[in-house]
N, C-alpha and C positions, 0 to 999 in steps of 0.2 A: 219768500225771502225774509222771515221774521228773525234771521240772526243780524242782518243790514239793518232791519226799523228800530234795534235794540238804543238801550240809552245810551252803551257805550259806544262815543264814537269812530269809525274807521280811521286806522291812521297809514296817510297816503304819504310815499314820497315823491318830490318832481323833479326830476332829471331830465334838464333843461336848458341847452348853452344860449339861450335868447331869455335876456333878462326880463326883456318887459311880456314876452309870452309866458313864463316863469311867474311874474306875477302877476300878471293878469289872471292866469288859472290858481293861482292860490287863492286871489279876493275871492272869485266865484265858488269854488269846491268851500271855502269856508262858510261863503252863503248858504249853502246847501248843508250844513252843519261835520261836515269832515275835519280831522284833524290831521296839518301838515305838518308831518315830520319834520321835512326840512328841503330843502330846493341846493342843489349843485349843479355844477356844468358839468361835470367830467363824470365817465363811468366808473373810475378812479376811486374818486371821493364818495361816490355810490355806494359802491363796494364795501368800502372802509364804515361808513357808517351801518351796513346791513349786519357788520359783523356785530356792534356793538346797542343797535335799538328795534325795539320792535316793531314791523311793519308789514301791514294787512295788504298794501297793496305797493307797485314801484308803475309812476308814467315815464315810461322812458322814451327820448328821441330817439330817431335811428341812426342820424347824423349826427357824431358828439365829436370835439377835437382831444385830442391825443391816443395814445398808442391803444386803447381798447374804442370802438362806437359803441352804439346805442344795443346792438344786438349781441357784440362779444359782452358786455354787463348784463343783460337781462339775462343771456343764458347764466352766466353765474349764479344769480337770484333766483334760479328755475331751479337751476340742478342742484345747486350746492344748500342753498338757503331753503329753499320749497318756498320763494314766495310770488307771487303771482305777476304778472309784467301784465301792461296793456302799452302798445309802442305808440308813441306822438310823431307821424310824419305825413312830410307832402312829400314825398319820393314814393311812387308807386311803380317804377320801374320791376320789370319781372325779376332782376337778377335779384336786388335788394329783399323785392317779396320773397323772394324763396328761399333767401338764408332767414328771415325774419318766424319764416314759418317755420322752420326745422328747431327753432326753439319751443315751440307751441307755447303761444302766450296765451294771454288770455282774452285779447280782443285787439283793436285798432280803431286810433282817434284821428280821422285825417283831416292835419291843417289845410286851408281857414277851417276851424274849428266852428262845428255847429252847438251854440251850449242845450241847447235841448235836449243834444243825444248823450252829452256827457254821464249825467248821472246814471242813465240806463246802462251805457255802457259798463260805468265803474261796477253799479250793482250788480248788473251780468257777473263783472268777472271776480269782485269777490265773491256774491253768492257761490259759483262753479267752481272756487278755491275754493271753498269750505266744505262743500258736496262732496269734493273729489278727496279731500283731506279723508272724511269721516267713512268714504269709500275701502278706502286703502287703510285702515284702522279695522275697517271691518274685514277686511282681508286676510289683513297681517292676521287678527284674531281667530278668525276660521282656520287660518295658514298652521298658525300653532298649532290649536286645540286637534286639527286632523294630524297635524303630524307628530303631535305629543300622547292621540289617543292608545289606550291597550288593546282597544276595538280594531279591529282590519275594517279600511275601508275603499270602498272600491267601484268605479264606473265601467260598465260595459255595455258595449255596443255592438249588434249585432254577433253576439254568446265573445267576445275580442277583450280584455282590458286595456282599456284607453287610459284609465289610471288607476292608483295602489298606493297606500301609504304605505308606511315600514311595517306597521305591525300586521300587515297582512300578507303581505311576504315570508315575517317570521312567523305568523301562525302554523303555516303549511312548510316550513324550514326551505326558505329560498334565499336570496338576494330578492332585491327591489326591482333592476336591471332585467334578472329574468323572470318576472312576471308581467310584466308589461308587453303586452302584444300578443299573451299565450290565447287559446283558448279557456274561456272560464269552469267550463267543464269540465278539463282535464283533475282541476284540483280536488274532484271528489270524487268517491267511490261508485264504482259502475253501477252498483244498483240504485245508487241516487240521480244519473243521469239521466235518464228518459225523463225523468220526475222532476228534475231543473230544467230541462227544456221546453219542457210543456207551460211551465209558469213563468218561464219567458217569455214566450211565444205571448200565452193570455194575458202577460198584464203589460208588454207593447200594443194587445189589440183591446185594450182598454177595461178591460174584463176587473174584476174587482173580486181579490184575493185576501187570505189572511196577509196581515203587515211582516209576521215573525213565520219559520219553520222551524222544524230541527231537521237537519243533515249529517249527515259521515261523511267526513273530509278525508283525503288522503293525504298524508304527508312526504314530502320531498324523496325518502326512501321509497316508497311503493307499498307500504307492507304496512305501516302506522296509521292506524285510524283513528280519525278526531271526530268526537261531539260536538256539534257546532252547532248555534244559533244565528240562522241567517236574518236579515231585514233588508228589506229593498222596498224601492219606490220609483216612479218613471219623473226623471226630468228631462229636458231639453240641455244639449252639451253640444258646442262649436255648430249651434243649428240646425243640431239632429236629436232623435229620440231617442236615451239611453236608461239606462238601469243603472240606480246608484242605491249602493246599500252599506249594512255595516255587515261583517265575520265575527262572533265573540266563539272562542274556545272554551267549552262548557264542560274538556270532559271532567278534570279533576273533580266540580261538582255533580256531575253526573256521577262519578266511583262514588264519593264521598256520601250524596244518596244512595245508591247501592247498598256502600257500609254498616248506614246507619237503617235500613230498612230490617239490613239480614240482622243486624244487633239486637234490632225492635223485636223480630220475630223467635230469636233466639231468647230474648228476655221474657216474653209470651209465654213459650215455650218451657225454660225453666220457673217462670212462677206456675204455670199449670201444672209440673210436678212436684214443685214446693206443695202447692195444694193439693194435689193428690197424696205427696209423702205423708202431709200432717194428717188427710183424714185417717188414711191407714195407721200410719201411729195412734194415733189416737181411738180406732178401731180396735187395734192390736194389744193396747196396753188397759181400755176402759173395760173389755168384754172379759179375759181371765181377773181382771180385781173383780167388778159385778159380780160375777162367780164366785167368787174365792166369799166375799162380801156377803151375797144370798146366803149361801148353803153355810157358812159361820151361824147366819141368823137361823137357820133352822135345824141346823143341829143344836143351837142355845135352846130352840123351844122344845124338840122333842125334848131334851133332858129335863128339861123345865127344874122340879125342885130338887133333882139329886145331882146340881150341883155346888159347890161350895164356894167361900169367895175369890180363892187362886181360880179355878175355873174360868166366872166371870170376870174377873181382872183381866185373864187373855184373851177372852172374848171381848172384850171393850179397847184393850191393845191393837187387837185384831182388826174391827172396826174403825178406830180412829189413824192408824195405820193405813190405810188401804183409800180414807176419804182424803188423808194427806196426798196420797200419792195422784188419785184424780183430780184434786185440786192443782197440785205444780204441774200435771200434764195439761191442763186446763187454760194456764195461765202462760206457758210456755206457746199453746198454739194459739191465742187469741193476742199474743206479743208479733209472732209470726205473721199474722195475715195483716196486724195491723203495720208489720213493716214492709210488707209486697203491696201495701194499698186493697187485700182484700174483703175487708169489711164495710161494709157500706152502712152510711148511717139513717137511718129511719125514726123524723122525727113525728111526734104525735101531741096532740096535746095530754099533758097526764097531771091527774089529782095527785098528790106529794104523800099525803096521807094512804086513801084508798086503791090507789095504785101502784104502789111502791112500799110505804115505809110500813103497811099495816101488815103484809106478809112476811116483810125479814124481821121485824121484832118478836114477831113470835119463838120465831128460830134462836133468839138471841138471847130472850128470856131466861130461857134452862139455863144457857151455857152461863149468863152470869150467876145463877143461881148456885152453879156448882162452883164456882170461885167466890161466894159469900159478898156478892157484890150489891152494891145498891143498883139497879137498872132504871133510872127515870124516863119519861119521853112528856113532851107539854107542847101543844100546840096552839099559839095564841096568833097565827096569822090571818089577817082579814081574805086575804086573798092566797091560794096555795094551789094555785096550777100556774103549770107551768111548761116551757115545750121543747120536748126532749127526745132522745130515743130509749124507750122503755128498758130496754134488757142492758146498755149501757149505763143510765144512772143507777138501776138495781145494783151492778155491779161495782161502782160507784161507791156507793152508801151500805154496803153489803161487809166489803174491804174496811172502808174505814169505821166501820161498828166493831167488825171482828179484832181488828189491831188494838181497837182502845180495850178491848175488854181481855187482850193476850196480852199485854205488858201493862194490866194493871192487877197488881194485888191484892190491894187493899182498897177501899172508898167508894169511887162509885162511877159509873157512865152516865151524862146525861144527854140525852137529845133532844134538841129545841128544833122548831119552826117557828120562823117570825117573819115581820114583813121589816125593810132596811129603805128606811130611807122613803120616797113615794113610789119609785119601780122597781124595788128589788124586791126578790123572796132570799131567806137564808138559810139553808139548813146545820146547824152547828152542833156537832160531834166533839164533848166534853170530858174530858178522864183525870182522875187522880191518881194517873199511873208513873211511870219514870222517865215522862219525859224526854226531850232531844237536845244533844248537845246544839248551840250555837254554830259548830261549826261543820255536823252531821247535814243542819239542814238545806244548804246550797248543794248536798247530793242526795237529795233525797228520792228524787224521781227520776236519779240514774238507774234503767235496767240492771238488777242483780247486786247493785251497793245495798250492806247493812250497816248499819251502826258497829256491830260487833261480827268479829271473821271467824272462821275457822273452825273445827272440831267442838270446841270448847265454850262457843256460845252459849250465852243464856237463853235465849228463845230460840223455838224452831221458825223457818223463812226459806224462800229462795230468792228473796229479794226482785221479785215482779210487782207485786203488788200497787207501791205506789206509782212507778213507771206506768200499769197501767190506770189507773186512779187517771193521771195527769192526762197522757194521750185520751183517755174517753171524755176526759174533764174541756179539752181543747176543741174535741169535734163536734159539740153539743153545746161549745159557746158558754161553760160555767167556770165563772173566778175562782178560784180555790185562797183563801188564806191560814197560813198557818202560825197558831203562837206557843211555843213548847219552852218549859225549863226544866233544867235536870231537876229530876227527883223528886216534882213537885206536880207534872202533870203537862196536859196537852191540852189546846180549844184547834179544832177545825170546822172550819165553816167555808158553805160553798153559796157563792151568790149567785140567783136564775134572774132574767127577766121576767120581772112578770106582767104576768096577761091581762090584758085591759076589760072591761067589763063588756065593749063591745064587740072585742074578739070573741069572748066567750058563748055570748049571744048569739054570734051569726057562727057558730061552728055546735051549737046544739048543746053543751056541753050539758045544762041541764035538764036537758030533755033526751 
């Protein structure tokens, strides 16, 4: 009874046409630390103040004078008010008892009044208001939440529903009316009933089952079949053993996985012949250029010196022609797999120098040579590995060699390695070429955007190149910064983490 020992005190009122019994029980109840409302004679004046003050408890006579007694007011205070009566009489007469009972108070104090029993009594019956209050709140709450749930839910006893909310009526398209009392098994599909009986049977005989199934339901038409997720559990209902559970309708999610399974496997499906299309392409278009490529090159050498410079001019037309063309088929399907997600990245630890940057400079030497270009490369970093996946930052640093040294004229490429900061490495790719407009560079790593369109360009491109720069630049976890002005030149530089002395050491690197 820890809501009675609380600090706030009850507040009692006494309805009481003997003044001095009236006060008498006020002294006492206030000994006892209660708080009286107020004391009247009349059920009347009862009444009238019930409407207008708060009151935990009402001691009513049975015997009051005028047009209502003791018991026409308490039921008032019962019914109307919800507040708790306990009746004060020496009238124990049956007839008097058995209207006093049909109010259902909440106890009885019979004059002469024993004070001893007073307080137990009052505590009884507010504690058993407050019980019964918090009872019926719990009620009301369950009352709702079943009857406002989207779940069907539902008690059966012996395979019968004894009860159904709405939405289990409407799962199965009924009324409410006529599911109550059916057989519970009618509602689903014949090949599900042996199979609900059986786990009716077992878990009234105590047997221990999963909590959830899946089912086919039948709906109201005969012909509609629902995905449903059943749950049940055994309780006790009007003093017997029943099944209570919930109904969820699961088919729309059930299509919807369906939908998106077949989608799954369809997109499976066209990326394996995206991938198979591009190898073929790329079969189909590498293998007659190779051809055409080779046998160029050896009809150059049989002729060897009888030919002249037109000659060679087409043969180097020929050649450079032909590596154009494997390069943009090149770049086209390594754009491709990197949009179906099929390139997976492989990283390693790699020397920046020795595993990368020592074999494309070679390659890159001539090419500036034949554009009378300065080619520099310097490498002052302490530290210059770094972890990557090999054949992506090749490509990487490959691209942007080639670029600075095709839209530079005049001056010179330089590439640096250095160390930025205390964790980074930098690799920066240098040109005195013609530069990017300010406002080319916010589309720069758009697939297929160039600077210049059309027929009439200045440089050859298909414009992948830095698109893929970026994408390989992102899956390998390197910064790219870029600083360009027209007509005066380009810096790109790409920051790596780098590798600590102890990684290095426990992965062997020099050894």
């Amino acid at each position: 009874m820890s809501d009675i020992d609380s600090k706030v005190k009850p507040r009692i009122l006494i309805v009481e046409d003997s003044a001095i019994v009236a006060l008498e029980l006020k002294e006492y109840l206030q000994r006892l630390n209660y708080e009286i409302v107020d004391i009247c004679a009349a059920a009347e004046d009862a009444v009238n103040i019930a409407q207008e003050t708060e009151i935990d408890l009402a001691l009513f006579d049975i015997k009051l004078k005028g047009e209502m007694d003791g018991i026409d007011g308490a039921q008032i205070f019962i019914e109307q008010y919800e507040i708790p009566v306990v009746f004060l009489t020496a009238h124990t007469d049956e007839v008097t008892l058995e209207r006093a009972k049909k109010t259902k108070p909440n106890g009885y104090i019979i004059k002469p009044f024993v004070y001893e029993d007073i307080k137990t009594t009052i505590d009884v019956a507010i504690y058993k208001s407050k019980a019964d209050k918090k009872i019926k709140e719990s009620e009301y709450l369950f009352r709702a939440l079943v009857e406002n749930s989207q779940d069907g839910i539902f008690i059966v006893q012996n395979f019968v529903v004894v009860y159904a909310n709405e939405a289990f009526a409407k799962i199965f398209g009924y009324e409410l009316s006529e599911v109550i009392n059916e057989n519970f098994i009618t509602f689903f599909a014949h090949s599900e009933r042996e199979k609900l009986v059986d786990n009716y049977r077992n878990r009234i005989n105590g047997k221990i089952l999963p909590r959830e199934i899946e089912v086919i339901g039948l709906h109201y038409d005969k012909q509609t079949e629902l995905i449903l997720n059943l749950s049940a559990g055994i309780i006790l209902y009007k003093d017997a053993t029943a099944v209570m559970g919930t109904v969820k309708d699961i088919t729309a999610q059930k299509l919807a996985e369906k939908t998106l399974i077949e989608a799954k496997e369809m997109l499976e499906q066209s990326d394996n012949l995206k991938t198979e299309f591009l190898g073929q392409i790329s079969h189909e278009i590498r293998t007659p250029i190779n051809n055409i490529l080779g046998f160029s090159y050896l009809i150059k050498e049989e002729l060897g010196s009888e030919t002249n410079d037109n000659i060679n001019n087409c043969f180097r037309i020929m050649d450079t022609a032909g590596k154009r063309l494997v390069k943009t088929v090149d770049q086209i399907i390594q754009m491709s797999q990197l949009q179906i997600g099929d390139q997976k990245v492989q990283k390693e630890i790699i020397d920046l120098d020795k595993d990368v940057l020592e074999d494309i400079l070679l390659d890159f030497f001539q090419k500036a040579k034949e554009k009378d270009l300065s080619f520099n490369y310097q490498n002052v970093a302490s530290s210059q590995y770094v972890e990557c996946d090999k054949f992506m930052l090749g490509e990487i640093i490959t691209s942007l060699i080639d670029n600075a040294i095709k839209y530079t004229n005049e001056g010179s490429v330089d590439i640096l390695v250095d160390n930025y900061l205390d964790n980074k490495t930098v690799v920066e790719i240098k040109d005195t070429g013609i530069g990017i407009s300010r406002n080319y560079l916010k589309n720069i790593f758009l697939p297929f955007s160039q600077e210049e369109s059309g027929y009439r360009r200045s440089f050859e491109g298909n414009g992948l190149g830095m698109a893929l720069v970026k994408k390989y630049a992102d899956l390998n976890d390197i910064e790219i910064e870029i600083n360009s002005e027209k007509g005066k030149g380009s810096s790109i530089k790409l920051f790596f983490e780098s590798l600590s002395e102890e990684k290095i050491k426990t992965l062997n690197i020099h050894g």
